[in-house]
C-alpha positions in Angstrom: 0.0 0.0 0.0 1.4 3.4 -0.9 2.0 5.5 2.2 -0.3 7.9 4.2 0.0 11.7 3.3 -2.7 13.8 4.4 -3.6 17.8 5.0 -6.1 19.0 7.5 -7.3 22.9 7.1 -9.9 22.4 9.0 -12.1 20.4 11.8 -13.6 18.6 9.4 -10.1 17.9 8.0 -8.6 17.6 11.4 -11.4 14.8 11.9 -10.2 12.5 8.9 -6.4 12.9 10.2 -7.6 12.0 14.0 -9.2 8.8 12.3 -5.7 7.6 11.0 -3.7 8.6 14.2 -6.5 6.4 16.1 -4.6 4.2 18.4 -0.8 5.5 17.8 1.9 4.7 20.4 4.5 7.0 21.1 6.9 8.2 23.8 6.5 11.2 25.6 9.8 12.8 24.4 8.6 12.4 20.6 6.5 15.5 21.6 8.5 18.9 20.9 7.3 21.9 20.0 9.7 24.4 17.5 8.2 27.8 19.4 10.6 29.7 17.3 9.3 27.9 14.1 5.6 28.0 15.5 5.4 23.8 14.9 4.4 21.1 17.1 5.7 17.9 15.8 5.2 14.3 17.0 6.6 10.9 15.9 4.0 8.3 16.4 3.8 4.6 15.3 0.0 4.4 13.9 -2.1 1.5 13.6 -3.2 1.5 10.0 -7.0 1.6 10.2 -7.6 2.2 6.8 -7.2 -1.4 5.7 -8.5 -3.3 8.5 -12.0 -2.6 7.8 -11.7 -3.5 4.3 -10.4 -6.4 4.5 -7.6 -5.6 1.9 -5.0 -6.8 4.6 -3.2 -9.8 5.7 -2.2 -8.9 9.1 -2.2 -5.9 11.6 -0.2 -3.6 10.7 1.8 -0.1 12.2 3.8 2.6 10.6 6.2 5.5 11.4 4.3 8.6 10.9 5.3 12.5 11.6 2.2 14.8 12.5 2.6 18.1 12.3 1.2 21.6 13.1 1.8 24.3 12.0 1.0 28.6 13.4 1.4 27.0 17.1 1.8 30.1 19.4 1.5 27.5 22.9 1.6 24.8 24.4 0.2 23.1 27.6 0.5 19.7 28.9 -1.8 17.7 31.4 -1.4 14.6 33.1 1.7 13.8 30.8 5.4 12.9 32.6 7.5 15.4 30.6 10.3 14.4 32.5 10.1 11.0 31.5 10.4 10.7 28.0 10.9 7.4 27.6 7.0 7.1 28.7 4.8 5.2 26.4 1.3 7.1 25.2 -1.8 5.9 23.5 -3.2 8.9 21.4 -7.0 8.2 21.3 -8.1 11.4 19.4 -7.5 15.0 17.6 -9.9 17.4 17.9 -10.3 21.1 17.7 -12.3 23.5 20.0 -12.4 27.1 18.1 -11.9 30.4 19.3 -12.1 33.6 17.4 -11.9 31.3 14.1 -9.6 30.5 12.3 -7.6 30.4 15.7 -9.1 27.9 18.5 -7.0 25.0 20.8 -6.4 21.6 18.8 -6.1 18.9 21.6 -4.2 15.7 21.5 -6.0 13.2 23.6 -3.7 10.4 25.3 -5.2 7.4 27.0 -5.4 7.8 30.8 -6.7 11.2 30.5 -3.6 12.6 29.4 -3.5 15.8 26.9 -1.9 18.1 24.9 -3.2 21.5 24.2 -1.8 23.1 21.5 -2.5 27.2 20.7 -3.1 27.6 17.0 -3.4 30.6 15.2 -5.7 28.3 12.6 -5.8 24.4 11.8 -2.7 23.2 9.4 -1.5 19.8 10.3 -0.1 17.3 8.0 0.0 13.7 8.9 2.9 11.9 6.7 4.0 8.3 7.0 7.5 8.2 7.3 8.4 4.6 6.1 7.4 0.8 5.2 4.9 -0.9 7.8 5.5 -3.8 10.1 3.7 -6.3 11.7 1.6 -5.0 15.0 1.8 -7.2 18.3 -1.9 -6.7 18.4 -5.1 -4.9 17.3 -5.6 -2.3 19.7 -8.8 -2.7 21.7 -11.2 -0.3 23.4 -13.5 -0.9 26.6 -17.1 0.7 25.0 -18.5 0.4 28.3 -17.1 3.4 29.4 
């Protein structure tokens, strides 16, 4: 399958790229935000969703994937061990809560009720798979009692 590369201008976009970061692992130190560069970038190991429910896949699957956003004027953390870095996360969603639009607060939500809050002065991320896939340990799995 070719790799991922998508653009999000919007929420709606921003909705379609929190589909395919559903479920991405990552440590805590692949979180950094360029203030001088106004970026927030994180490395993330996806699950790739998109061919599960087709069926057009053998096995489970992850990939190396960069998302990144750009006109980020702050950032906030909560609930997330910045001082370990070698912490494992479970991103769970992307969303984006708007303020005086285009500018609004897009939120990276971590399992455990972790979060990063991210200042924007409008919604451009890109979501870009960085290399081949590999076999996942596991289809990630999610408790809908809740």
């Amino acid at each position: 399958m070719a790799q991922l590369k998508l653009a999000a201008l919007d929420s709606d976009d921003l909705e379609v790229l929190s589909a395919h970061v559903q479920d991405a692992v990552l440590n805590v130190g692949a979180l950094r935000w360029r203030a001088a560069d106004q970026r927030f970038v994180a490395v993330v190991n996806r699950f790739v969703w998109e061919t599960t429910a087709s069926g057009r896949r053998k096995r489970d699957e992850r990939r190396r994937a960069a998302l990144d956003f750009a006109h980020v004027t702050a950032v906030r953390a909560t609930r997330l061990r910045r001082d370990a870095p070698d912490a494992i996360l479970s991103l769970l969603a992307v969303t984006f809560e708007p303020a005086e639009l285009p500018a609004g607060v897009v939120t990276l939500h971590f399992s455990g009720g972790g979060a990063m809050q991210l200042d924007v002065e409008c919604v451009e991320a890109t979501l870009t798979d960085l290399g081949p896939a590999w076999a996942a340990r596991g289809r990630p799995q999610h408790d809908l009692s809740e």
